[in-house]
C-alpha positions, -999 to +999 in steps of 0.1 A: +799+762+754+777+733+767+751+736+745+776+735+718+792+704+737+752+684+735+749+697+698+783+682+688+775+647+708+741+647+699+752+649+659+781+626+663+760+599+684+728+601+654+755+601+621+779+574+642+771+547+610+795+554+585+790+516+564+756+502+553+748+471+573+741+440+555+702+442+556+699+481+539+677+488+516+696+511+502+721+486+493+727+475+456+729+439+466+696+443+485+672+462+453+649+439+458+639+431+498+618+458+495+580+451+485+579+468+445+581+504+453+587+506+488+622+520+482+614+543+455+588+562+477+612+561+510+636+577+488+616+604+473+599+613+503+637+619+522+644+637+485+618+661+492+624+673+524+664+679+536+649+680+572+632+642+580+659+614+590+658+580+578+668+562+610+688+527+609+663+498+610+690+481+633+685+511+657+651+510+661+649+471+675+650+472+715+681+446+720+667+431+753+633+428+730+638+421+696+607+445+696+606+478+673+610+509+695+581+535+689+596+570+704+628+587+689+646+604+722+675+628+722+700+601+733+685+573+721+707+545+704+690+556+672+709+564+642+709+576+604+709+552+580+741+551+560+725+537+534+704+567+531+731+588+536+751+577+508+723+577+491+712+610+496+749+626+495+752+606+456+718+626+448+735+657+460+707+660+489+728+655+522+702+663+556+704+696+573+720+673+599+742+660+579+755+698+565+753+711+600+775+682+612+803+691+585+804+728+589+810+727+625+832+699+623+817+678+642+815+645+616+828+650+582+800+645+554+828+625+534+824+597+561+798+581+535+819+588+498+837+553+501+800+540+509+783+560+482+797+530+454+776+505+475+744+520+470+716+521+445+716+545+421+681+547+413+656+537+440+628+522+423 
């Protein structure tokens, strides 16, 4: 039962985003912040490989800081990008984390449908 307990908190704490934040990438109204295809080869690499998280640039920034974090940590304040995630559930391509989550109803995949309409179609 415990482990379950960790696997369910661990999984609700990393796919807590459910909304985009204003600086995403993955964002229609941000297609271009990027440098010319940077976002195209973020998303094909997360396309070909259901395993690798995208984590929240917001989440990697160390608050007391302002300096990038450089270790991902069970427990961390990391998280998956929604951004990605809508991304990647509009492609049809959800994470193993992300499927895992759902079947064991820990955190619905349809937390990201309402934000799939906000993202790009095509990363380019």
């Amino acid at each position: 039962m415990r482990k379950d307990h960790d696997l369910e908190s661990s999984l609700k704490q990393f796919l807590r985003l459910k909304t985009p934040c204003p600086g995403c990438p993955f964002l229609k109204t941000n297609h271009d912040m990027l440098a010319p295809g940077r976002l195209k080869a973020i998303a094909e690499t997360l396309l070909e490989d259901d395993k690798t998280p995208f984590i929240c640039h917001k989440t990697l920034l160390d608050e007391d800081h302002g300096e990038k974090r450089v270790q991902v940590v069970a427990g961390s304040r990391h998280a998956f990008c929604a951004g990605a995630a809508a991304y990647l559930l509009k492609k049809g391509s959800p994470r193993v984390a992300m499927k895992v989550a759902d079947s064991m109803g820990f955190v619905p995949i349809d937390q990201w449908d309402e934000a799939q309409d906000l993202v790009v179609d095509e990363a380019t």
